[in-house]
C-alpha positions in Angstrom: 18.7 -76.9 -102.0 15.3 -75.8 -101.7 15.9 -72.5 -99.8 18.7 -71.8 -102.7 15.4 -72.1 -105.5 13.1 -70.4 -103.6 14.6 -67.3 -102.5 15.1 -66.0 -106.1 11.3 -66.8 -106.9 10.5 -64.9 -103.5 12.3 -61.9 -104.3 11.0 -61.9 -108.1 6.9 -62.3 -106.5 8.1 -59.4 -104.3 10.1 -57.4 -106.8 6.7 -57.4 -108.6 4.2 -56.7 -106.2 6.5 -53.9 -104.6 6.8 -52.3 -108.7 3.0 -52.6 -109.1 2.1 -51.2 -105.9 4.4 -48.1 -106.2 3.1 -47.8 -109.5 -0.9 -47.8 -108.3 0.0 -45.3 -105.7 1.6 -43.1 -108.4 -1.1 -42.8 -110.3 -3.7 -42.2 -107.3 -1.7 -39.4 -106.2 -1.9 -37.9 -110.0 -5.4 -38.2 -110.2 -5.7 -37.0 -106.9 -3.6 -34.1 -107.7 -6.0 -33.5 -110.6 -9.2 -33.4 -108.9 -7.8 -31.0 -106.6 -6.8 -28.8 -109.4 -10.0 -29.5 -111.4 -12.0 -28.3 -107.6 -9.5 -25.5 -107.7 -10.5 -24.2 -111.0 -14.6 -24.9 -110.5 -14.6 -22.7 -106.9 -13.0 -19.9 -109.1 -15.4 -20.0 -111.1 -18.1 -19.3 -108.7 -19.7 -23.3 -108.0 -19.5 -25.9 -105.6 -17.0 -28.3 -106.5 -18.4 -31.0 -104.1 -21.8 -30.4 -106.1 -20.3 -30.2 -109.7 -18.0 -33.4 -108.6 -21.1 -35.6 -107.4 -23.1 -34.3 -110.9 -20.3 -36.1 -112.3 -20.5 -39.1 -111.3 -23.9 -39.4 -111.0 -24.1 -38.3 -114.8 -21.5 -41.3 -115.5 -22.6 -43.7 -113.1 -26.0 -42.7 -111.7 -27.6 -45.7 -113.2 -27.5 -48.6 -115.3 -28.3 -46.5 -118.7 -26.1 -43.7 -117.7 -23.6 -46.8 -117.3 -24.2 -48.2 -120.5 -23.8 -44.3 -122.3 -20.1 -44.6 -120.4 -19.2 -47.8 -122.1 -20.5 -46.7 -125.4 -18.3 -43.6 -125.0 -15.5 -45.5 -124.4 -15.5 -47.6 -127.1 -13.9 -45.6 -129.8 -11.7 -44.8 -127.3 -10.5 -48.3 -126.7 -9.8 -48.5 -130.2 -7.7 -45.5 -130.5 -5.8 -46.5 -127.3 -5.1 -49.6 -128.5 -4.2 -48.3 -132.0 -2.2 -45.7 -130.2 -0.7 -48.5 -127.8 0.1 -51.0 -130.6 2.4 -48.0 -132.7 3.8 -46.5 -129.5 4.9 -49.8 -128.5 6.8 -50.6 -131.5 8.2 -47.6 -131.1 6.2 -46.3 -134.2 4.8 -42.4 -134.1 1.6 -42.8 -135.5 -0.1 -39.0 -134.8 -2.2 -39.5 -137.5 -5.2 -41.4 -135.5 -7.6 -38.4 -136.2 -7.3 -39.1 -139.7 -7.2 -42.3 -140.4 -10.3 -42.3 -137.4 -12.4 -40.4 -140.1 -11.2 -42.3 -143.5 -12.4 -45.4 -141.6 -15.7 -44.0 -140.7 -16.2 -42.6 -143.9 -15.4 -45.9 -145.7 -18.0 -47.7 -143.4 -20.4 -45.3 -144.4 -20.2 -45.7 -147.8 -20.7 -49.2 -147.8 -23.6 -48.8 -145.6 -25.5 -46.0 -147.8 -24.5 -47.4 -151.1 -25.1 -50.9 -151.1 -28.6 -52.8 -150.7 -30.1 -55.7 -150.1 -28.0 -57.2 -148.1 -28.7 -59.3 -144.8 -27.5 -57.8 -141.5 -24.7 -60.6 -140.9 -23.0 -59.9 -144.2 -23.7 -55.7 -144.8 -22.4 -55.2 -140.8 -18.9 -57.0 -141.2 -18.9 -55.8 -144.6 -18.8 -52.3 -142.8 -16.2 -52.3 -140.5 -14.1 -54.4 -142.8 -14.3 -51.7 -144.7 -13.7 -49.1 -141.6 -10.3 -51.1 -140.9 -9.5 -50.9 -144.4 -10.2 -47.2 -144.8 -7.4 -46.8 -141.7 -5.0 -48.5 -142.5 -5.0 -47.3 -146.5 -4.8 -44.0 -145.3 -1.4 -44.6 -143.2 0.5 -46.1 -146.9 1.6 -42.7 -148.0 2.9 -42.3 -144.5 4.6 -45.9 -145.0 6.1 -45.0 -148.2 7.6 -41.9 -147.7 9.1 -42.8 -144.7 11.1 -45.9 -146.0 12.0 -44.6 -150.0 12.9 -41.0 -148.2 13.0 -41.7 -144.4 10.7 -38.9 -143.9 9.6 -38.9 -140.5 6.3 -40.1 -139.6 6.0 -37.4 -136.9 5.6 -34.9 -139.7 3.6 -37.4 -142.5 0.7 -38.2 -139.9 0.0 -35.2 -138.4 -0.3 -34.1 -142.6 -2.6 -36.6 -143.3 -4.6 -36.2 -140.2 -5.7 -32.8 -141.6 -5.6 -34.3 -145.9 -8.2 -37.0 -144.3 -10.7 -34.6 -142.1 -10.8 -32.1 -144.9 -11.5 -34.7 -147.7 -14.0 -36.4 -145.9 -15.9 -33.1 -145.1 -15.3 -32.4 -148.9 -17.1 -35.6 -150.2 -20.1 -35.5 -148.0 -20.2 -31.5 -148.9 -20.7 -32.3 -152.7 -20.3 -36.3 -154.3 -21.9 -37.8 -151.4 -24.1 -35.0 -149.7 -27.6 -36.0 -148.8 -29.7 -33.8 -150.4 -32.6 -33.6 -147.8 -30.4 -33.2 -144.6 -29.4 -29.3 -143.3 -26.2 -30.2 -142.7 -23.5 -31.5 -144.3 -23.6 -35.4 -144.2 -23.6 -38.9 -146.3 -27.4 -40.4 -147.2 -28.9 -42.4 -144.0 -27.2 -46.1 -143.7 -29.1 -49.1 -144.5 -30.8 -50.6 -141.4 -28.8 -54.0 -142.1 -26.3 -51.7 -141.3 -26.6 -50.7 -138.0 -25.3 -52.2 -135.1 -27.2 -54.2 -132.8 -27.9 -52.5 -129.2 -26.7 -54.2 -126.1 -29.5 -52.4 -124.1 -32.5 -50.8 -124.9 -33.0 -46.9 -124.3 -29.0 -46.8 -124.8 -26.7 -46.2 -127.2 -24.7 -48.9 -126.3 -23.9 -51.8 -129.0 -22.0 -54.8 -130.0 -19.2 -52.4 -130.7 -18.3 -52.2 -127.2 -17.7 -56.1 -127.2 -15.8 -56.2 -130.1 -13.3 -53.2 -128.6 -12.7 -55.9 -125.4 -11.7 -58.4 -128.0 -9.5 -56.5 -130.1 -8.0 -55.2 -127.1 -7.3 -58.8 -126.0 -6.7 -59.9 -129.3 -3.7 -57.2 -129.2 -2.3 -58.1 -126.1 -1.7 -61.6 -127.5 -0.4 -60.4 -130.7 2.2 -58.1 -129.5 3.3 -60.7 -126.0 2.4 -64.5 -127.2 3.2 -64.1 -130.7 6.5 -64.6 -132.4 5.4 -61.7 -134.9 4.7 -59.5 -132.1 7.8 -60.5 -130.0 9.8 -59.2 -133.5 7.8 -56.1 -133.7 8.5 -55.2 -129.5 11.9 -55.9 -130.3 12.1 -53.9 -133.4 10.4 -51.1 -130.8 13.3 -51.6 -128.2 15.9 -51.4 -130.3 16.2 -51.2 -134.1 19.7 -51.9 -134.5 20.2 -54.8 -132.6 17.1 -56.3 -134.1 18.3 -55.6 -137.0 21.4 -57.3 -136.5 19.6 -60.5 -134.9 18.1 -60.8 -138.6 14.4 -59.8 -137.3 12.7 -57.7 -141.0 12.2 -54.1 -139.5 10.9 -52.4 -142.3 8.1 -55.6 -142.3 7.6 -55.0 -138.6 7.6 -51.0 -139.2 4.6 -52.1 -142.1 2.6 -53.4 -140.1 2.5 -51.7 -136.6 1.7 -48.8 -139.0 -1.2 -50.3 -140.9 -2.5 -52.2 -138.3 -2.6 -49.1 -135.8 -4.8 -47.5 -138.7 -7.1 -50.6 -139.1 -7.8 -50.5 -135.5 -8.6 -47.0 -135.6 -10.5 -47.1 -138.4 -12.6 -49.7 -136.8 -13.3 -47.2 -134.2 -14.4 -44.8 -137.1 -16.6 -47.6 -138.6 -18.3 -48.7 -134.8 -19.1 -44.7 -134.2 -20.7 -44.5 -137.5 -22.7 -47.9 -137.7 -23.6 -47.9 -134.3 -24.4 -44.3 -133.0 -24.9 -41.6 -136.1 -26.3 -43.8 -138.6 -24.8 -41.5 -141.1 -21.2 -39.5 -141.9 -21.8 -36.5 -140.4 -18.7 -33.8 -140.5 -16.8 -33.3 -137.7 -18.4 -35.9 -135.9 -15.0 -36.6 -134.0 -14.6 -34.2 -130.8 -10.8 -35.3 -131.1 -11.5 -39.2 -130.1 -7.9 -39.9 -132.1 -5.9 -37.1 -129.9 -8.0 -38.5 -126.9 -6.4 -42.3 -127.9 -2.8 -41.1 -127.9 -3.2 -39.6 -124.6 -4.9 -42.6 -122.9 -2.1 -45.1 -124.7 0.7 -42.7 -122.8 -1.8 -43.6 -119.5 -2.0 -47.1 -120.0 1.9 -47.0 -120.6 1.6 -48.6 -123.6 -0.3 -51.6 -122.9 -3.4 -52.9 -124.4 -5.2 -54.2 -121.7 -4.2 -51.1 -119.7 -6.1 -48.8 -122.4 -9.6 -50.7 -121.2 -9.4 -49.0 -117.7 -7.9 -45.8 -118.8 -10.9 -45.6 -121.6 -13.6 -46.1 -118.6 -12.1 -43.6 -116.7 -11.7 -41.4 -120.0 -15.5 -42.0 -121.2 -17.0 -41.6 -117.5 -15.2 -38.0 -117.3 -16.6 -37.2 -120.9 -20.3 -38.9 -120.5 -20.2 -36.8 -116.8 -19.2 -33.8 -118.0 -22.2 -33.2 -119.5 -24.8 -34.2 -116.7 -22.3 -32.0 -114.5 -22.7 -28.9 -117.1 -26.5 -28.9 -117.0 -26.9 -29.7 -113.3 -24.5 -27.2 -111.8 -23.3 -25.2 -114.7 -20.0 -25.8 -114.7 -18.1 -25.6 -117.8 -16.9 -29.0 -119.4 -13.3 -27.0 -119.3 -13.5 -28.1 -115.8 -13.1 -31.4 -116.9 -10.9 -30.7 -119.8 -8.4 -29.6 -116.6 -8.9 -32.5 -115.1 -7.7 -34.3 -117.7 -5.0 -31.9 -119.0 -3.2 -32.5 -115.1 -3.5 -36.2 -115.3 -1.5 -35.9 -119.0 1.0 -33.8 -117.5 2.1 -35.3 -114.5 1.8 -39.0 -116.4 4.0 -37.2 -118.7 6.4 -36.4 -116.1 6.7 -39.6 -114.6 7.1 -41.1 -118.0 10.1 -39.0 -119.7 11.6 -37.3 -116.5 13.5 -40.8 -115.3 14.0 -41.0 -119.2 15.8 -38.1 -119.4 17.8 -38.4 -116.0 19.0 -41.6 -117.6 19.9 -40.3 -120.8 21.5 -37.1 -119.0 23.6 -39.8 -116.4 24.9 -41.6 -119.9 25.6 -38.8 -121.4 28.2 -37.0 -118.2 29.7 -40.8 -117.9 
């Protein structure tokens, strides 16, 4: 009897461990493949890719500050993974991260320009309160249209993406521009509202703790709550959750809005704890950048933590590689563009073959 109940637990430990293992080597060989392409394109261009590589990761990992810079550049990114993760996994398009990434940082910045007086413990959650809030406002027309029209959301957010980075560069251009800055930006925040820094002579803050916890704070929602189990369904299959009496169009509500509060939390941490102020254009694409790491962590939110690392260390060492060896970021940009492709591949390519084989049978 007992070799009868422990065979099938056997084969389940190994069916795991063999999945995860081909998995891991899958993705070393793609970023493998990637670095070699990224060397190919740097000894084109003239340099040393050795050299340009070690600049790298010294620039990223050269010391505990240049650490500490990673993680801080990886926290927005955590958030937009995760907000990326959360729609993607629901089977919810949300490519309007962008957007909703600057309506959240503007709506932090408001509240931390306009209101005094307040004590640091009350003006700072008041802030990204108001950062989550700014996100997930900003995905309601997108909610609306798509269930009184069934408009697509692939087309609504990528609108509003473009409505909200245009409108926020308009209201710090004239309602909201600080008259003694040269460029276009919101009045200084209030000290109270600033972030607190984890280590001194970095930029790093609190905000890279709160990203852990609403990374693990997602995880639990969307695979230990009955809410989450509904929406996971909903994302699996719409129909048949339909049919099994689980409330789509709540589950479809609320991966939206909360995908835009969790961006917009990003929005709020950038602008509280790094520029101090709204500054225009103050995104280089952090939104886009969460989508793509989502698609690497295969949609899952504690996934996204490593894939952000490995996302901030390339963007915080592209710099120090830049000014040590001169080697364009675009090198890096490569990089990166190889690892989105062939993760691509490996993602829809057996998805396709499968829809292919049901479609012949």
């Amino acid at each position: 009897m007992q070799k009868t109940t422990r065979k099938p637990v056997n084969s389940f430990f190994k069916k795991i461990f063999v999945e995860a293992g081909t998995q891991v080597a899958n993705y070393a060989i793609i970023f493998l493949i990637s670095i070699l392409i990224g060397a190919l394109v740097i000894f084109l261009s003239g340099k040393d890719p050795i050299a340009a590589y070690k600049a790298l990761w010294i620039g990223a990992f050269g010391n505990g500050l240049k650490f500490a810079d990673t993680l801080d550049r990886s926290t927005v990114m955590i958030l937009a993974g995760v907000a990326g993760a959360l729609a993607f996994r629901t089977n919810v398009t949300n490519l309007g991260l962008e957007g909703q990434l600057y309506m959240g940082a503007f709506a932090a910045a408001w509240v931390g320009f306009s209101i005094h007086g307040l004590p640091s413990y009350v003006h700072i959650p008041l802030c990204l309160i108001a950062g989550c809030l700014g996100g997930a406002i900003w995905t309601l027309p997108v909610i609306y249209l798509k269930l009184r029209w069934n408009i697509t959301e692939l087309v609504t957010t990528l609108m509003m993406n473009y409505i909200g980075i245009r409108f926020t560069e308009y209201l710090i251009a004239f309602p909201f521009k600080d008259p003694t800055a040269t460029l276009a930006g919101s009045p200084v925040l209030d000290a109270s509202a600033r972030l607190p820094k984890l280590m001194q002579g970095s930029t790093l803050n609190i905000g890279f703790i709160i990203a852990i916890a609403v990374a693990i704070f997602v995880y639990w929602f969307l695979f230990k709550s009955k809410t989450g189990y509904e929406m996971r369904m909903v994302g699996l299959n719409k129909d048949f959750a339909a049919a099994s009496g689980i409330p789509v169009n709540r589950s479809y509500i609320l991966a939206m809005t909360m995908s835009g509060a969790i961006v917009g939390l990003g929005g709020a941490i950038m602008i509280t704890g790094f520029f101090g102020r709204f500054l225009g254009s103050f995104s280089s694409g952090y939104g886009w950048d969460g989508m793509m790491i989502a698609l690497l962590a295969q949609n899952h939110p504690l996934g996204v933590l490593p894939a952000s690392l490995f996302y901030g260390a390339l963007a915080n060492g592209a710099l120090a590689m830049q000014s040590a060896t001169g080697v364009p970021q675009t090198a890096v940009v490569m990089v990166k563009g190889s690892i989105m492709f062939f993760v691509t591949v490996t993602v829809f390519v057996p998805y396709i073959r499968r829809r292919l084989e049901k479609w012949v049978a």
